[in-house]
C-alpha positions in Angstrom: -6.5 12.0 27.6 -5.0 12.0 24.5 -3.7 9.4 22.4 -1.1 8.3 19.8 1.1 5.5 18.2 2.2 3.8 15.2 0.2 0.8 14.0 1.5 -1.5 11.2 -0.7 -3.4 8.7 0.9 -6.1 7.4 -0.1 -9.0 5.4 0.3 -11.3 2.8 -0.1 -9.9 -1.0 -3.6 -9.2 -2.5 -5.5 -9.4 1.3 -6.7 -5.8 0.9 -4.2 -4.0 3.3 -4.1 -0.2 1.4 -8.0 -0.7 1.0 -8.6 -0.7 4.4 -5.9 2.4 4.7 -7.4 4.1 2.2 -11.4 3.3 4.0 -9.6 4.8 7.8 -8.0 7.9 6.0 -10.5 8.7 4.1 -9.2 9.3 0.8 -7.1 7.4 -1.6 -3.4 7.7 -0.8 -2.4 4.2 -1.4 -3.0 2.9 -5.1 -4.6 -0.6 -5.6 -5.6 -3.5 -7.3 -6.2 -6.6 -7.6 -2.6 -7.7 -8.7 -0.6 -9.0 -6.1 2.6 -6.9 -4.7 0.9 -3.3 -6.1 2.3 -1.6 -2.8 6.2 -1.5 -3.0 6.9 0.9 -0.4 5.7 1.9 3.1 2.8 4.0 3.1 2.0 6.6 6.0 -1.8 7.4 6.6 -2.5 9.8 10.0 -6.0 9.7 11.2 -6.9 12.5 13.6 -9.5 12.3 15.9 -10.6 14.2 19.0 -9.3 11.1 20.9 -5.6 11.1 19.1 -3.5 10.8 16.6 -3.1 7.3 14.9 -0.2 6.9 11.9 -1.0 4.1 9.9 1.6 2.3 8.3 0.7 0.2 4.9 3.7 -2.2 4.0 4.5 -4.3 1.0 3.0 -8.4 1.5 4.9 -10.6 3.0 5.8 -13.7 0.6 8.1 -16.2 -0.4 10.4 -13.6 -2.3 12.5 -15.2 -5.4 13.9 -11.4 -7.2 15.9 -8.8 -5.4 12.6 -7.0 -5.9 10.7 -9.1 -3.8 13.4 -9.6 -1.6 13.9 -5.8 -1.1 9.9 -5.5 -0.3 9.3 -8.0 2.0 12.5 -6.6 4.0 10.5 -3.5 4.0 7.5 -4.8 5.7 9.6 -6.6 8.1 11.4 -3.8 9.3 8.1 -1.7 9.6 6.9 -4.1 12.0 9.8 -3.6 14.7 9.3 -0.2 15.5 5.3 0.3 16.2 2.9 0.2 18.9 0.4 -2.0 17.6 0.6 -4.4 14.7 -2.5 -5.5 12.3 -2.3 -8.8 11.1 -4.4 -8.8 7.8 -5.7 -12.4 6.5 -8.3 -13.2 4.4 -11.9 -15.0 4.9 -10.8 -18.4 3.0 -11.0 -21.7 4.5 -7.1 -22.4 4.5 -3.9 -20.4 5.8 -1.9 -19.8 2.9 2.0 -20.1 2.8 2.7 -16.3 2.7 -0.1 -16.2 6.2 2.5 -18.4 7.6 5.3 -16.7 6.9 3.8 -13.3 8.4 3.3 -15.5 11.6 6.6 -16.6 11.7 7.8 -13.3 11.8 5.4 -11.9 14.4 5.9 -15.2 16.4 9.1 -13.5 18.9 7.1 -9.8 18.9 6.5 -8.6 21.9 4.4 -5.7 19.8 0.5 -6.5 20.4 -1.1 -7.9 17.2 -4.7 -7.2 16.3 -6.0 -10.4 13.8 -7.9 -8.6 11.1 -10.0 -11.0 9.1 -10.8 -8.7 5.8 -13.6 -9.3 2.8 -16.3 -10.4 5.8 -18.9 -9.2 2.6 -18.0 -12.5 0.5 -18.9 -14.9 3.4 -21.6 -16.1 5.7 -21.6 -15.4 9.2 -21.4 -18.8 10.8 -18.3 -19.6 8.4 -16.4 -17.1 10.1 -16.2 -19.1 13.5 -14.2 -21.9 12.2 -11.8 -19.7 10.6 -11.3 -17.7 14.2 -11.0 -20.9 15.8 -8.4 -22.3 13.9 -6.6 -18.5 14.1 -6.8 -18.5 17.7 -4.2 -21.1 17.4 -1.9 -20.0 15.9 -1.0 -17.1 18.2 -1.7 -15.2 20.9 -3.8 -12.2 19.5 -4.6 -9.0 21.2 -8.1 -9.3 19.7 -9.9 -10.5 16.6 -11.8 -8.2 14.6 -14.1 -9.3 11.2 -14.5 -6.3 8.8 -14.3 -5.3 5.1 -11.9 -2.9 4.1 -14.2 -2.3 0.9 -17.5 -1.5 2.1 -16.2 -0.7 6.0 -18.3 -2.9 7.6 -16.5 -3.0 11.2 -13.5 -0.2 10.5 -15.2 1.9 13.5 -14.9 -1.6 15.7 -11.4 -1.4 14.7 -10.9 2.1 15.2 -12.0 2.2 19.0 -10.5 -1.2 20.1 -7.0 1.0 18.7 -7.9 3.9 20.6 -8.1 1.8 23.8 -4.7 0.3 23.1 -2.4 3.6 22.0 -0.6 5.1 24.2 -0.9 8.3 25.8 1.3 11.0 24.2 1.0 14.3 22.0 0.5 14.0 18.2 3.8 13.0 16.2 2.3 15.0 13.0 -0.2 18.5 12.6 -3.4 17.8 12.7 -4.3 18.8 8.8 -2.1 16.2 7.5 -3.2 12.7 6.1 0.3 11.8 5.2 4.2 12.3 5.2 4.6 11.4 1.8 5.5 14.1 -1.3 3.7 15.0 -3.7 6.1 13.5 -6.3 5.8 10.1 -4.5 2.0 10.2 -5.4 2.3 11.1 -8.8 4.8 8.4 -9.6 2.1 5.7 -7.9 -0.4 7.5 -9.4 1.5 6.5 -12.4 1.9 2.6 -11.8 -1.2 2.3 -10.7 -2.2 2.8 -14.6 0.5 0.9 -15.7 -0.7 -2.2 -13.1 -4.5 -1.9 -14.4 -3.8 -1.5 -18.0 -1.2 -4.0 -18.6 -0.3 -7.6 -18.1 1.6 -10.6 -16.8 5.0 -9.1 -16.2 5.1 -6.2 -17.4 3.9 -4.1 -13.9 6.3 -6.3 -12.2 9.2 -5.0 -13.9 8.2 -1.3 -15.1 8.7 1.1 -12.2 8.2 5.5 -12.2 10.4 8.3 -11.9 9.8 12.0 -11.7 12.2 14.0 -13.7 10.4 17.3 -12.9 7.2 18.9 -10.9 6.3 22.1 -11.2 3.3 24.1 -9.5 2.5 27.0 -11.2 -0.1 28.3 -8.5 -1.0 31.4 -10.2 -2.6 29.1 -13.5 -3.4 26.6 -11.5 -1.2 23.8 -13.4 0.7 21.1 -12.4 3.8 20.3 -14.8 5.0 16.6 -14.5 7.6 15.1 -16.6 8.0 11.1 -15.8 10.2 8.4 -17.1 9.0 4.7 -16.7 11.8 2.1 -16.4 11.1 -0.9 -18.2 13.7 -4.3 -17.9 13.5 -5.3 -21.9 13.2 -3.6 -24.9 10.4 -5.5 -26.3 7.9 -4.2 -22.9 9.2 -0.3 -24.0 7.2 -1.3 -27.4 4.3 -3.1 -25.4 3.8 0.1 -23.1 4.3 2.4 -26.1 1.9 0.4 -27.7 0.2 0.6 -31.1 0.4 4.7 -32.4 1.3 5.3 -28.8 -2.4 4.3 -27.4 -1.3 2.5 -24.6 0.9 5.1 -23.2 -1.9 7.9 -24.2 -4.3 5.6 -22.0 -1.7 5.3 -18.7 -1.1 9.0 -19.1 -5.0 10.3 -19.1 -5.7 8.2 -16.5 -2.9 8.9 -14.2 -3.2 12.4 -15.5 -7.4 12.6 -14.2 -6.1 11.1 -10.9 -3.8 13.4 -9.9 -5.9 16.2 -10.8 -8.8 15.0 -8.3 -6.4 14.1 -5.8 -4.3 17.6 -6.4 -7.2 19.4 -7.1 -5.2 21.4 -9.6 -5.1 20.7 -13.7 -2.4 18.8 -14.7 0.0 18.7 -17.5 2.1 15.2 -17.7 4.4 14.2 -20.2 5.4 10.2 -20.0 8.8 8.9 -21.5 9.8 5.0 -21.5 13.3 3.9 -21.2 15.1 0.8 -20.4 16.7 -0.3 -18.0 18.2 -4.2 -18.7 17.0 -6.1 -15.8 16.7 -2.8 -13.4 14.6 -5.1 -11.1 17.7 -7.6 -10.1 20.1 -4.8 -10.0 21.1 -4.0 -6.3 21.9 -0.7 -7.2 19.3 0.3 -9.2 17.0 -0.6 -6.9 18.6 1.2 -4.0 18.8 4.0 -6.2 15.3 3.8 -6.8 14.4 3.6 -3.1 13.7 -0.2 -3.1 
């Protein structure tokens, strides 16, 4: 009897949603870290196993949006949630529901969908605090089930994992069995891309730079990816700050976005990174629907 379906993980930002993606797939197709709203766009993950085919779905957090940006991603995550077979709720182990938790519930509270509670980062708390957590959770509505794990060190995934394969319904795959994901190859490199900028810069500045690739070229024979890639910044004083002194901070972004994509393509790559602005490109409706927000 084979299975398959489309499961959403949604949460509020920060709770470790493309952690635990990455842990089921396997391999790191979904950047992150530790600053809130990293994932801007929906993220497919397809994990094969003899008993289906399961496509993951990793959506932006769920908050109280004040920027078109924002605005733009949460719409995103909602709209993910509307067309799946199972949806994972992803909170945190803290003591108190934050305001973005209650929002997520508020949106899941007319869903017919089932909704799996995932209580992630079990490895920073004791056991017996969990039950008053999953008490006050129960409440709050009616889950499927309630499943403890951490996304980091996958305490529990294979918990997870089987309770889905006993929810999915029957049905052939949607997606060959050798793939991991629907996304291109340019897609990752951009992320690839904004992951350096998000762990090597501050404050605003990975809020309002975003990545597009102006060419990718695989010369198979040398074995040599060619990437040329423009980041968009919103002011001219953050082109300077992601320049940075004698160009270091650009060098920086592009060697380690460059080392990525060559473990992840398993090819050598050659990037070239250019900065331009773009005044305010992240409260610009258009810009941002050219860009695919």
């Amino acid at each position: 009897m084979f299975k398959s379906g489309f499961v959403a993980i949604a949460g509020r930002p920060n709770v470790g949603k493309s952690t635990l993606l990455n842990t089921i797939i396997g391999e790191r197709i979904a950047i992150t870290s530790r600053k809130p709203q990293t994932t801007r766009n929906r993220i497919t993950g397809i994990k094969n196993a003899p008993e289906g085919q399961c496509v993951f779905i990793d959506t932006p957090g769920i908050h109280r949006a004040k920027t078109p940006l924002g605005r733009s991603l949460v719409s995103t995550a909602l709209k993910v949630l509307t067309g799946v077979d199972i949806i994972l709720f992803m909170v945190e182990t803290a003591r108190r529901t934050s305001p973005d938790d209650s929002l997520v519930l508020e949106a899941l509270s007319d869903t017919s969908t089932p909704v799996f509670l995932i209580i992630n980062k079990i490895d920073r708390i004791a056991g017996e605090d969990l039950l008053p957590l999953i008490d006050r959770m129960k409440n709050l509505h009616p889950f499927e089930t309630i499943i403890p794990l951490s996304a980091v060190t996958g305490c529990n995934v294979d918990t997870l994992l089987l309770e889905l394969w006993k929810h999915l319904p029957e049905g052939p795959p949607f997606f060959p069995e050798d793939m991991m994901t629907d996304l291109s190859e340019r897609f990752f490199a951009s992320e690839m891309i904004r992951e350096q900028i998000t762990l090597n810069t501050h404050q605003e500045l990975p809020y309002t730079t975003a990545v597009v690739i102006d060419t990718f070229k695989d010369d198979e024979e040398k074995n040599l990816i060619r990437i040329q890639a423009t980041v968009l910044v919103a002011k001219q004083s953050q082109k300077g700050i992601l320049i940075g002194k004698k160009g270091g901070m650009l060098k920086k972004i592009g060697t380690g976005a460059r080392l990525a994509m060559e473990r992840f393509f398993g090819s050598r790559v050659f990037l070239e990174l250019f900065v331009k602005v773009k005044k305010d490109w992240h409260e610009s409706s258009s810009m941002l629907r050219e860009l695919g927000y």
